[in-house]
C-alpha positions in Angstrom: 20.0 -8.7 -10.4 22.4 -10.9 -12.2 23.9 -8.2 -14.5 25.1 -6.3 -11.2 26.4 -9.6 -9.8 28.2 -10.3 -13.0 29.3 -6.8 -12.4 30.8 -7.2 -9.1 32.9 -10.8 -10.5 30.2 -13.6 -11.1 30.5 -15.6 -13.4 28.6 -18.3 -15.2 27.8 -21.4 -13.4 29.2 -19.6 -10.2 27.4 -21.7 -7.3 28.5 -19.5 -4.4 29.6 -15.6 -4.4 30.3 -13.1 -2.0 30.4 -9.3 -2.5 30.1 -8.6 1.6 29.4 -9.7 4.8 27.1 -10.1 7.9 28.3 -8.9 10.9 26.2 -9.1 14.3 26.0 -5.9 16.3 24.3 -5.8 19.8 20.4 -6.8 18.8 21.0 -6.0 15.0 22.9 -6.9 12.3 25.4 -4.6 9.7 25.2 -5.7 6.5 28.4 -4.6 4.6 28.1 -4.5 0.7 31.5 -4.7 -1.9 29.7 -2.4 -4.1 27.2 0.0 -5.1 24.4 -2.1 -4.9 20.9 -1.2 -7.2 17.4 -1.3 -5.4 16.6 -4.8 -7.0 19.7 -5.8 -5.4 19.1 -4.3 -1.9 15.4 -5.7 -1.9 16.6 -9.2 -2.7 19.3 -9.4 0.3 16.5 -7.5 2.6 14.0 -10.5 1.3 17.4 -13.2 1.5 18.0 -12.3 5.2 14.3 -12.2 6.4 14.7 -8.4 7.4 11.3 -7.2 7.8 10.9 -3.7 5.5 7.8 -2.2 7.0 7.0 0.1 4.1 8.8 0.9 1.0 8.7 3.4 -2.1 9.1 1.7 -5.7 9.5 4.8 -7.2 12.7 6.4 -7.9 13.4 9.2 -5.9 11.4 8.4 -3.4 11.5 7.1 0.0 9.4 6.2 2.8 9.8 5.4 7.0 6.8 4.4 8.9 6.2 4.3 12.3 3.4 3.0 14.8 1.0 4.9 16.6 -1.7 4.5 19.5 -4.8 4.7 15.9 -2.7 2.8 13.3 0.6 3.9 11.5 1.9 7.1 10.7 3.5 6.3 6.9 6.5 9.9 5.9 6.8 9.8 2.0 9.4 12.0 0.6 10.1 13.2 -3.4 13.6 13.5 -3.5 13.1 14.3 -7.6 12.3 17.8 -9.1 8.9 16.9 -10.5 5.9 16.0 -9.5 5.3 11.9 -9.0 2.7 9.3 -8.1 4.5 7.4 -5.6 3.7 4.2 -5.1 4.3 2.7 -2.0 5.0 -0.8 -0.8 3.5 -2.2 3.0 4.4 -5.2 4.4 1.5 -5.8 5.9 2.5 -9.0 7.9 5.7 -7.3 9.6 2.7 -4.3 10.3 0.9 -7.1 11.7 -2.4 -7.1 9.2 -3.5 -10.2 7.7 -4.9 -8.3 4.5 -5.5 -4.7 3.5 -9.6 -5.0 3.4 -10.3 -1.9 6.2 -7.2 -0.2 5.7 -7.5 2.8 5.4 -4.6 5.6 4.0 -5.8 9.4 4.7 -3.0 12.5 4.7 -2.8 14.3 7.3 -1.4 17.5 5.4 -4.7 18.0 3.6 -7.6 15.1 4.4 -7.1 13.6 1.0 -7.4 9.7 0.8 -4.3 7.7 -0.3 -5.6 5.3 -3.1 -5.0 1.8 -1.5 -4.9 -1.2 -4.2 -3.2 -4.4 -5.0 -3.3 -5.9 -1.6 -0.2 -4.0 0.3 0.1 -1.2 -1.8 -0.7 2.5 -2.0 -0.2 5.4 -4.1 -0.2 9.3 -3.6 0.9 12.1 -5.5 3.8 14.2 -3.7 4.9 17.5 -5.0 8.6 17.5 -6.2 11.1 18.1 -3.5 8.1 17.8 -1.0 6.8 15.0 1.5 3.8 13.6 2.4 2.3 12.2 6.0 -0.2 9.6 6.0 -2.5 7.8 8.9 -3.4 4.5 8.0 -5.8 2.9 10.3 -7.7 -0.7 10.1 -11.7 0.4 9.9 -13.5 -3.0 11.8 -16.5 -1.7 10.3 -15.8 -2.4 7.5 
């Protein structure tokens, strides 16, 4: 993050910087950036402002939207690259309202096939290139 703030005009010892602003809309807010901002930099300003992310892909080329249901979540992955890729996938499972991932479970609905769930609030699944990918996850209480 600090090499693309030193690209946009910080410099060392800087205390305060700005590179855009915050503007209220109706219920939301726009977020206007001075630059082509990287993904490290749009997940620390996402983080910065307490804007809740839901899910997120931290793979390149890759993004996800998620969206509640009346059994769980329905999680859309797409491969925006050529080739084939494990994407790995990000929830915030707080925001999703889960206190932990134990009974999650992550199943695609294109084929049946379980999404690997691991490291607390993260998945991964392998999505053809140019392709997508629908997942149900659902909390098991049985478990």
């Amino acid at each position: 993050i600090k090499e693309a703030l030193m690209d946009m005009g910080l410099t060392a010892g800087q205390k305060d910087f700005s590179c855009g602003y915050v503007r209220n809309m109706g219920k939301g807010r726009i977020v206007v950036m001075g630059s082509n901002p990287i993904p490290e930099l749009l997940l620390f300003l996402v983080r910065a402002l307490k804007i809740p992310y839901y899910s997120r892909a931290t793979t390149s080329n890759a993004l996800t939207t998620i969206y509640k249901n009346k059994s769980g979540f329905i999680l859309f992955v797409l491969n925006r690259d050529q080739s084939q890729q494990n994407v790995e996938i990000e929830l915030d499972l707080e925001n999703l309202g889960f206190t932990s991932h134990a009974g999650l479970e992550a199943e695609s609905i294109l084929n049946g096939k379980k999404a690997k769930m691991y490291d607390q609030a993260k998945l991964q699944r392998i999505v053809e290139g140019y392709s997508s990918e629908v997942i149900q996850i659902v909390k098991n209480d049985k478990k």
